[in-house]
C-alpha positions as a Markdown table, in Angstrom:
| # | Residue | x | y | z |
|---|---|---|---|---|
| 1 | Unk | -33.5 | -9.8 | -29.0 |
| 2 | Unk | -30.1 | -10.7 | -27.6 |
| 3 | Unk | -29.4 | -11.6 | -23.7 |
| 4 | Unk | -28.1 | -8.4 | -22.0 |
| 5 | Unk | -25.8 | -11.2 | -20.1 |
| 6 | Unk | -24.8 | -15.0 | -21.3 |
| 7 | Unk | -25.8 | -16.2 | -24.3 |
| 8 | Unk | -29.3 | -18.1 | -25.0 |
| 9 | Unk | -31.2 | -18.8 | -28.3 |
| 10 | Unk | -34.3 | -17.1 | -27.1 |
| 11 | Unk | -34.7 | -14.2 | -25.2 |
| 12 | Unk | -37.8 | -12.0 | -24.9 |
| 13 | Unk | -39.3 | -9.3 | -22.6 |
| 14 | Unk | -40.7 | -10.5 | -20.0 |
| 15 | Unk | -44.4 | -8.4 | -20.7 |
| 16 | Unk | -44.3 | -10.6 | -23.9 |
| 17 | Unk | -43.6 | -13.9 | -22.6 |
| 18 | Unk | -46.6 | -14.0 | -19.8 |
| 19 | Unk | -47.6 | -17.4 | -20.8 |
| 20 | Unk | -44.1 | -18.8 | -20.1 |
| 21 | Unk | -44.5 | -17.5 | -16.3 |
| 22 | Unk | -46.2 | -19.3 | -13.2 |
| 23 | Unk | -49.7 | -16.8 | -12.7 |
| 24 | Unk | -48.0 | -15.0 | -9.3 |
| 25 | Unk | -45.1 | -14.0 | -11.6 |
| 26 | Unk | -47.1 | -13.1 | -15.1 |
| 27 | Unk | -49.2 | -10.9 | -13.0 |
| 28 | Unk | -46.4 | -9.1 | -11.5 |
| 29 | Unk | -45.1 | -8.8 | -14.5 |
| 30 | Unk | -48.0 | -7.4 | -15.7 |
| 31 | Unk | -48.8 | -4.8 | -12.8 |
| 32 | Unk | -45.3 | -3.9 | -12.7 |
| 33 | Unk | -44.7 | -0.5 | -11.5 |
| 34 | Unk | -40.8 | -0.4 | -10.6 |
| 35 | Unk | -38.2 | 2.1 | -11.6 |
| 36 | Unk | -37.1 | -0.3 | -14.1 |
| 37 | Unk | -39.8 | -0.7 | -17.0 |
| 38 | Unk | -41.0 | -4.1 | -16.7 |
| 39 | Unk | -39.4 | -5.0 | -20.5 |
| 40 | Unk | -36.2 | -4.6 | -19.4 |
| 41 | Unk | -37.0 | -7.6 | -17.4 |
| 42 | Unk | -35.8 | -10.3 | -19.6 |
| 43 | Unk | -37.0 | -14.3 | -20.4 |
| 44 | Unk | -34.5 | -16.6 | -21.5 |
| 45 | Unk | -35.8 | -19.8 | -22.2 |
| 46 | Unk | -34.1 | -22.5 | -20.6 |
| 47 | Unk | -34.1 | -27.1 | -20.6 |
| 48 | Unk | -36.0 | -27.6 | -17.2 |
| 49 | Unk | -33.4 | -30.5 | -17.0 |
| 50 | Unk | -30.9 | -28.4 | -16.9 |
| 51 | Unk | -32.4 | -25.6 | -14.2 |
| 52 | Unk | -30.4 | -26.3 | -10.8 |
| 53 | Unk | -27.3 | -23.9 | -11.0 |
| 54 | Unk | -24.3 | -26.6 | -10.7 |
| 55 | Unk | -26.2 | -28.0 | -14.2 |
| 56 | Unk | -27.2 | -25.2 | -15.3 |
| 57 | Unk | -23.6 | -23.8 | -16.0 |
| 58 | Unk | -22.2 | -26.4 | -17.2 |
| 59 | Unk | -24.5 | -26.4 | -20.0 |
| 60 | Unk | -24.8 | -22.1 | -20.3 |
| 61 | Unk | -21.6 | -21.0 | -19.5 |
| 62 | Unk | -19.7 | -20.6 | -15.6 |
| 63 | Unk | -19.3 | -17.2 | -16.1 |
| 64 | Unk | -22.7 | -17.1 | -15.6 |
| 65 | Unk | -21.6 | -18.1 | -11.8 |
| 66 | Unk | -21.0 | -14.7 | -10.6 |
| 67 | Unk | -24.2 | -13.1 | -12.0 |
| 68 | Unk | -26.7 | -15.7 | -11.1 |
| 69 | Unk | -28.4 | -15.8 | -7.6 |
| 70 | Unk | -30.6 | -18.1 | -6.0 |
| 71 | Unk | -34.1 | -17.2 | -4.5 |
| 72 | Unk | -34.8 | -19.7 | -1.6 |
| 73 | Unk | -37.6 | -20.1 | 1.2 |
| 74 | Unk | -37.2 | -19.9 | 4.6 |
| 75 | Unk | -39.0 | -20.4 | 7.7 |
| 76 | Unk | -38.5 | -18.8 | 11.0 |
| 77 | Unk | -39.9 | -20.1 | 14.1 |
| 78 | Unk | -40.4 | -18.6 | 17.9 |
| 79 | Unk | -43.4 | -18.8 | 20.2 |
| 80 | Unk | -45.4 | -21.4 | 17.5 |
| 81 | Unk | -45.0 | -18.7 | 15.0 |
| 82 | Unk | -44.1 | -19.2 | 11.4 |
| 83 | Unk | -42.7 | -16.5 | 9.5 |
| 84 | Unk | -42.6 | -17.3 | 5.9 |
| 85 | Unk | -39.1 | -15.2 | 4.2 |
| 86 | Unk | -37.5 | -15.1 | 0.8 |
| 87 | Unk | -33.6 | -15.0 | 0.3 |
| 88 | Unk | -32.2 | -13.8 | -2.7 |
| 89 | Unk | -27.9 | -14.5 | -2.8 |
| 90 | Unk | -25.6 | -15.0 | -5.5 |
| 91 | Unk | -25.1 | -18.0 | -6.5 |
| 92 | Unk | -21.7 | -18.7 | -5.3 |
| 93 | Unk | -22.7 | -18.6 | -2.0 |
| 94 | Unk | -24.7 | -20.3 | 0.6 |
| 95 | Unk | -27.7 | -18.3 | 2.6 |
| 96 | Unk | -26.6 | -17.2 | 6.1 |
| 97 | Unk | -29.8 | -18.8 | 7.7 |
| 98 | Unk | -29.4 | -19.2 | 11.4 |
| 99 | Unk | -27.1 | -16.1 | 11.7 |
| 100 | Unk | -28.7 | -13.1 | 9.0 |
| 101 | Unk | -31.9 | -15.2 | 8.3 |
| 102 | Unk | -32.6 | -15.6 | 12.2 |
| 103 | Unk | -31.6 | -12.4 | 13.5 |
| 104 | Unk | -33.7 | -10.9 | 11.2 |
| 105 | Unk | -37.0 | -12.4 | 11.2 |
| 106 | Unk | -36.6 | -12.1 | 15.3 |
| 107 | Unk | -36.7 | -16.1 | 15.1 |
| 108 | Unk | -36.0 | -18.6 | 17.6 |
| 109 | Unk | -35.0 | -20.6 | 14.8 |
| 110 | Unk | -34.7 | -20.7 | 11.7 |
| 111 | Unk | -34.8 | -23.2 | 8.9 |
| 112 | Unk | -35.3 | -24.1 | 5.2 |
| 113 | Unk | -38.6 | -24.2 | 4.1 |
| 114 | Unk | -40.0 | -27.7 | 3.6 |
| 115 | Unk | -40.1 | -28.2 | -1.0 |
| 116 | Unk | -44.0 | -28.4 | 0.0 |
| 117 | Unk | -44.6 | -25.3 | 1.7 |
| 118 | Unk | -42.2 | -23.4 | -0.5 |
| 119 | Unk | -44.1 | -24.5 | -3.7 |
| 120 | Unk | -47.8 | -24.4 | -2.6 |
| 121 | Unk | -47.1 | -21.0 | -0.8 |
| 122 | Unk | -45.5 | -19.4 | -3.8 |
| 123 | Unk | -47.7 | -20.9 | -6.7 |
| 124 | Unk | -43.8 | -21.5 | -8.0 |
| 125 | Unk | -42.3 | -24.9 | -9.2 |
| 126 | Unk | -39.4 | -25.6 | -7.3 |
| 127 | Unk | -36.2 | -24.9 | -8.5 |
| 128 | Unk | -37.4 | -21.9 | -10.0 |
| 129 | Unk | -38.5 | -20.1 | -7.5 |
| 130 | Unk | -37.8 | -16.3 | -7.9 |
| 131 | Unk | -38.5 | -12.7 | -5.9 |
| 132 | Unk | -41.1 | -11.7 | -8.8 |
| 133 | Unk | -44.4 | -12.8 | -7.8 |
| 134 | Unk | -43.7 | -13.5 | -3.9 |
| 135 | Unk | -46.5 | -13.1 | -1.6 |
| 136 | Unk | -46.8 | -9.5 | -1.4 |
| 137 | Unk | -47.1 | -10.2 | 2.8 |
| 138 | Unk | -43.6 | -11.9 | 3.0 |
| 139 | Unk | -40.1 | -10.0 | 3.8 |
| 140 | Unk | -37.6 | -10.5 | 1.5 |
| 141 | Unk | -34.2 | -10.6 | 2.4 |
| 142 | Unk | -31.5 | -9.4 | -0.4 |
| 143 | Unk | -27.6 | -9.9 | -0.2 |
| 144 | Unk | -26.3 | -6.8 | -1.1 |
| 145 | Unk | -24.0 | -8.3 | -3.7 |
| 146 | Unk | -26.9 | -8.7 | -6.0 |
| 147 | Unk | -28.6 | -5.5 | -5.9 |
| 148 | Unk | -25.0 | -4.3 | -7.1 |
| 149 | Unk | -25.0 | -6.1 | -10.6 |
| 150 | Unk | -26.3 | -5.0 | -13.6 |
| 151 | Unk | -28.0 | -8.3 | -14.9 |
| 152 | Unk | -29.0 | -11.2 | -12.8 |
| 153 | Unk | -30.1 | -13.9 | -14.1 |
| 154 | Unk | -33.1 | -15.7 | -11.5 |
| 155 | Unk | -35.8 | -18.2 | -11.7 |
| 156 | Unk | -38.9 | -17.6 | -13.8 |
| 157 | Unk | -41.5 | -19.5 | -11.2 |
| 158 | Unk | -41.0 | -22.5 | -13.6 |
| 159 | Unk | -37.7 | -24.6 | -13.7 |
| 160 | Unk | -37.8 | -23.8 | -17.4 |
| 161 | Unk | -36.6 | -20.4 | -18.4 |
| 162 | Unk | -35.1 | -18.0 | -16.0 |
| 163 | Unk | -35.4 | -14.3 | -16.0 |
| 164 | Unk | -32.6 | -11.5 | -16.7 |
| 165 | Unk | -32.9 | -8.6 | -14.3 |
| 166 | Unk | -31.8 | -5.6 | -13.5 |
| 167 | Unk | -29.7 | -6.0 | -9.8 |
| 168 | Unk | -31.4 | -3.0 | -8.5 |
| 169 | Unk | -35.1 | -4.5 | -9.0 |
| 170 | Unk | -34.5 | -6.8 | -6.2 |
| 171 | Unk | -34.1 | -3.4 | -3.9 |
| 172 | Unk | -37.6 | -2.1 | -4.8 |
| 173 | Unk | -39.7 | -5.2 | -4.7 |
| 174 | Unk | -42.4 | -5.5 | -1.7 |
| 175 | Unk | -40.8 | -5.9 | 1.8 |
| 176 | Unk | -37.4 | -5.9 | 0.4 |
| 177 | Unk | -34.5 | -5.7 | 2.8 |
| 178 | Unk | -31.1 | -5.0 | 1.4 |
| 179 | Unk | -28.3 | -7.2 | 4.1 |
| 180 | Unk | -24.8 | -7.3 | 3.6 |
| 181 | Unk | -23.6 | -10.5 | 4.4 |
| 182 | Unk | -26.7 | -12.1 | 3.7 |
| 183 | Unk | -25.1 | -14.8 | 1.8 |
| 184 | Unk | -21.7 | -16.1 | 2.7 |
């Protein structure tokens, strides 16, 4: 099968590369029941060396830049509360955290989860984490640039391999909330 975007020597549909995924993103793979059938959801296997984006394109290709976007974990604090939160921008730009991110999630503050908390909570490696496979309790905060594209390419739970998916996805997944201006 060819890469509906960039161009990598294997690429597979995600229902038949399970095995390749972290379990929290296999079985929502598996379960899927999106707008978008689940094999349009594409695996690309990637060099885990090569998996944070700066890397990444130079080895890939940097028109990959502007249809790549990066799923990161937050926390927001107020009261002694933790609210857990995914972020999904493009890659090209930074998460808004303590104006978008905070306003959002009603937090005091708000802050980059620790590499720890991000990892254990998501069952994901870090440095792939992706909005697949997210605890199905946590909000997930999309830039509205993303949902826009066609293809984005994402993490796959694992820093090797990344998935290609359809923009709109992201808009249907559990406790999505579309944000313009989300990343900046």
């Amino acid at each position: 099968m060819r890469a509906p975007i960039g161009d990598f020597d294997h690429a597979t549909p995600a229902p038949d590369s399970l095995d390749a995924l972290t379990r929290p993103v296999a079985d929502a793979v598996r379960h899927w029941r999106g707008s978008v059938p689940a094999d349009r959801i594409v695996y690309v296997d990637t060099e885990p060396e090569w998996a944070d984006t700066a890397v990444f394109l130079e080895h890939y290709g940097k028109d990959l830049l502007d249809r790549s976007a990066n799923c990161v974990v937050v926390a927001g604090k107020r009261g002694g509360e933790t609210t857990l939160a995914a972020c999904l921008v493009l890659s090209a730009t930074r998460v808004d955290v303590n104006g978008a991110v905070r306003r959002h999630l009603g937090a005091r503050k708000a802050s980059f989860a620790p590499m720890g908390t991000a990892t254990e909570e998501t069952g994901m490696e870090y440095g792939g984490i992706t909005p697949i496979g997210l605890p199905s309790d946590w909000p997930l905060l999309v830039d509205s640039a993303v949902v826009d594209l066609p293809y984005v390419l994402v993490g796959s739970g694992r820093r090797r391999g990344k998935l290609l998916v359809p923009g709109k996805v992201f808009a249907e997944l559990p406790n999505a909330v579309v944000l313009e201006g989300l990343g900046v």
